[in-house]
N, C-alpha and C positions, 0 to 999 in steps of 0.2 A: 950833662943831664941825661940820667936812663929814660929808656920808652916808657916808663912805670912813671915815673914824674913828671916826664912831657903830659901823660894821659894826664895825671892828675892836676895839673897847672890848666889844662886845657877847660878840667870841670869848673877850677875855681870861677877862675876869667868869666864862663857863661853864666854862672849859675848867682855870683853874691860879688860886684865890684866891691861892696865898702868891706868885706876879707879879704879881698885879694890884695885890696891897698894894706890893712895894716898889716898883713901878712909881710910883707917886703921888708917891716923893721923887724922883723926877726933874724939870727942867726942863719946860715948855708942850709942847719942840718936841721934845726928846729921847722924854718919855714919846709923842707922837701917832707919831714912828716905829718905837719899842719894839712899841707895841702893832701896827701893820701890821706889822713883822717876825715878832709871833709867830703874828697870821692867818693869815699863808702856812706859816709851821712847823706850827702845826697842823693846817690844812686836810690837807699831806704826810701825817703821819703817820694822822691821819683815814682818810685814802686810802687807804694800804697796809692796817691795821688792818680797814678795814670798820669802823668806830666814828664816831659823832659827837658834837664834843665831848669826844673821849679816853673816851668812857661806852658800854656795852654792844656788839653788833652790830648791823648793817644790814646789808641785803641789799645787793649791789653787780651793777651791770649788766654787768661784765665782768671778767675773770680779770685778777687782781694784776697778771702779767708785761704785761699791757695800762695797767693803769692808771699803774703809774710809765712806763711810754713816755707817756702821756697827760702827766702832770707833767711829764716830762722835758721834750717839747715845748713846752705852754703857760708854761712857766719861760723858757726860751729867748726864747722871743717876747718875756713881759713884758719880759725883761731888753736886748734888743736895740733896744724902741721906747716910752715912755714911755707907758703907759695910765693911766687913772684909774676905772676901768668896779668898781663894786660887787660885788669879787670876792677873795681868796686872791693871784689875779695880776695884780691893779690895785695889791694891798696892796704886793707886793715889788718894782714897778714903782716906784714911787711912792718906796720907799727906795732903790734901787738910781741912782734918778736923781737926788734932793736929796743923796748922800751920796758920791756918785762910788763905791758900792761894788764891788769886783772882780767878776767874776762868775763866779769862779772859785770862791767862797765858797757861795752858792745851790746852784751846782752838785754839787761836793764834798758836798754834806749830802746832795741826792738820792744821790749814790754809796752815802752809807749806809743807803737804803733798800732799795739792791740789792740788801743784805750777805742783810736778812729776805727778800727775795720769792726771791733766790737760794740760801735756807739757807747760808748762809757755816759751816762747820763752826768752832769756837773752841777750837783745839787748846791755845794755851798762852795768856797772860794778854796778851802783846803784841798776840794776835788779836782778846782783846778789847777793849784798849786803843784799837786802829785803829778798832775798831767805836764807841767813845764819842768820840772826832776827831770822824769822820764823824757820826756824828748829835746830837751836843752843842756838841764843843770847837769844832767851826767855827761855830756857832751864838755861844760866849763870843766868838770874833773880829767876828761881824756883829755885834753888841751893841756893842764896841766901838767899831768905826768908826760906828757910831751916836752914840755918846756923843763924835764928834769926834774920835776917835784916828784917825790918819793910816794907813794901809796899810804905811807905809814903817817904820813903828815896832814891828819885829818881837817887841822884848823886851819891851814891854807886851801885844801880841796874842797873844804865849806864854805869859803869864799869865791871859789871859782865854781861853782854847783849857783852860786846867790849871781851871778853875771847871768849865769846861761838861763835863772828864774829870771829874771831881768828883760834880758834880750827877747824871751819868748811871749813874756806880759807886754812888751813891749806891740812885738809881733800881731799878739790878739786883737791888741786895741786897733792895729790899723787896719787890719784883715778882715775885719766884723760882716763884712756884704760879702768881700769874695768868699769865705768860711761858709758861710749862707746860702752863699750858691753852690755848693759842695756842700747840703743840706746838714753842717755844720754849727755849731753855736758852741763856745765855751767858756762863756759869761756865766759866773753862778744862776740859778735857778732863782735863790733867796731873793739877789738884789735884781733883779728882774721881775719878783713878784710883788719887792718895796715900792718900786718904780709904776706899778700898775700895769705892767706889757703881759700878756699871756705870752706863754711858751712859743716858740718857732712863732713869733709877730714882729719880734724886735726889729728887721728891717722895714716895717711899713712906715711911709711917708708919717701918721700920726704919732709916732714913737719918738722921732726922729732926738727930739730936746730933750726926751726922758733918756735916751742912749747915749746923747753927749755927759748927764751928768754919770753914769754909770760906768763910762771911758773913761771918764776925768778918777774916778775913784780908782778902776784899775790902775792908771799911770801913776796916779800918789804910790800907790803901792810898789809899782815897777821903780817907783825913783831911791826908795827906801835900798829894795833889794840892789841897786845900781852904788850907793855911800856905801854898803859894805862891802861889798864888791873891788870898788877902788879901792880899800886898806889892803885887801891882799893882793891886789894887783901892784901897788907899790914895794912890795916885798918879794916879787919875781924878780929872777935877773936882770940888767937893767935894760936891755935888748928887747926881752918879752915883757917885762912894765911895758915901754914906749909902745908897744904892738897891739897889747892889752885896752891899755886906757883907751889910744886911739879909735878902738873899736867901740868898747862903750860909751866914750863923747858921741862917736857917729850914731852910734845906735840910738841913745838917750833924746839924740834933738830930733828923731824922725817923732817919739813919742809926745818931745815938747809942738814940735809943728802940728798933729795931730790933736792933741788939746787948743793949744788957739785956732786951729778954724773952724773950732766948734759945730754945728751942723752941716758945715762944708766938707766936713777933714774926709766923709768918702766918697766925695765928686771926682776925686784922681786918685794915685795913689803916692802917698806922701811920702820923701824921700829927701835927700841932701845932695848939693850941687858938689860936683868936683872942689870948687874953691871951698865949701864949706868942711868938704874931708881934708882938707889938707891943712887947711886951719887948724883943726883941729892935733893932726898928725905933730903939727908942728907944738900945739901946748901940749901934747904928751911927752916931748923933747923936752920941755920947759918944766914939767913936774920933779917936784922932788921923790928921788930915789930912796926907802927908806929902811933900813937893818933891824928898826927899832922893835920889839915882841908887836903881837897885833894887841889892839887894845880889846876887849871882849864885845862880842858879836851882838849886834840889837837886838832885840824880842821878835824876832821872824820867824816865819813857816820853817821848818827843814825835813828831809827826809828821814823818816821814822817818825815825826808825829802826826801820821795819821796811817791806819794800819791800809797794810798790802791788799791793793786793788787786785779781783781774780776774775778774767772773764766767766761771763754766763756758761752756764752748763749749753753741751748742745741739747737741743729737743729730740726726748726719746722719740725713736721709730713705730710708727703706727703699730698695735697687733697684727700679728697674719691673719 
């Protein structure tokens, strides 16, 4: 194993056990560039966050709007010349060039960091849909092409785009207080106004039974994007199926555990036990493997129908 994938094995491990387990059923070469694509995801997210390791905060040398133009450019770079240098951007260099990946894709994901450092308001549910694209579902596309799926093969990459909307709705619904505390919210605006919560209230104690039904509707949602997801996950090699599903079983029952404890589910934070990832590990072994065309995609959200989000203009400079 090179120093470039020791680092990267090093991220996963800290940063996401339930990838790093099904990470393992992957192939030598698949899993060595899983694991540097998720380096560079999370170094990203790292960055904006002020966190390392997805875990508490650190102080950072320079204001947010600074730091993603930092990403933005050193991504650029990686992606334009082929580095190997012990870093985040040696990691996506490194993929981007073994896998012919687009680099439209890398890109596209920083967009969704813009959504946070720009506060992107999340008016209706499409808003927030765009915002899980951008920082997940193009993430299920670079996975993809990882795992050998061609670029050119849109209706499989549309299925692994509907995991990463998945995984991330999934994500919201359990996040809702920590996001809040990171003066965050990205619960529609709409179904927050249905619910009677005014804006930035939704964690107070009185809300509490109004937010459980409004999680419960997110995760209907997340579970839908999660059944198409699995079609084309069954249609991966059969190495990355087994990888695949296992990760969305895991991923699906933290959202199921957080639906049944209803106005408990944010007293801890909701997760799955070793025994229950492996369980799981194990029905994705037990799934059928399938060659069969995919059957046509359900009536879901997908990228293009709703137009390209642009951050705000900056505020012109005073007169002299």
């Amino acid at each position: 194993m090179d120093e470039l994938t020791r680092w990267a094995k090093h991220s996963i491990a800290r940063g996401s056990r339930s990838f790093a387990l099904a990470s393992r059923l992957f192939d030598l070469e698949t899993r060595r560039r899983a694991w540097l694509l998720y380096a560079w995801c999370r170094h990203c997210d790292d960055v904006i966050d002020g966190q390392e390791g997805g875990q508490g905060r650190v102080t950072a040398d320079a204001d947010v709007t600074a730091r993603l133009a930092e990403l933005k450019q050193k991504t650029r770079a990686a992606l334009e010349e082929k580095k190997s240098d012990i870093s985040a951007f040696g990691a996506i260099s490194m993929v981007a060039y073994e896998t012919r990946m687009p680099e439209a894709y890398p890109l596209a994901h920083l967009a969704g960091y813009a959504m946070d450092v720009h506060e992107r308001r999340f008016r209706h549910i499409e808003d927030t849909l765009d915002y899980c694209h951008h920082v997940a579902g193009v993430v299920g596309e670079m996975m993809a092409v990882v795992m050998g799926i061609a670029p050119e093969n849109r209706d499989l990459l549309l299925r692994a785009a509907d995991l990463g909307i998945a995984f991330q709705l999934t994500n919201i619904a359990r996040d809702v207080f920590d996001d809040a505390a990171l003066g965050r919210c990205y619960l529609p605006e709409d179904w927050l106004a249905d619910a009677g919560i005014p804006p930035g209230d939704h964690v107070r104690p009185e809300h509490r039974g109004a937010l459980v039904g409004i999680v419960r509707r997110l995760l209907d949602l997340a579970d839908a994007y999660y059944v198409s997801a699995r079609e084309g996950a069954r249609r991966l090699p059969r190495r990355s199926s087994r990888a695949v599903l296992s990760a969305a079983d895991i991923y699906a029952a933290i959202g199921d555990k957080v639906r049944a404890a209803g106005p408990a589910a944010w007293d801890h934070r909701q997760g799955t036990s070793i025994a229950e990832k492996l369980r799981f590990v194990l029905g994705a072994f037990l799934s059928a493997h399938l060659t069969t065309p995919l059957p046509p995609r359900p009536s879901l959200w997908k990228k293009g129908d709703t137009p390209d989000w642009t951050p705000p203009a900056p505020p012109s400079p005073p007169p002299a």
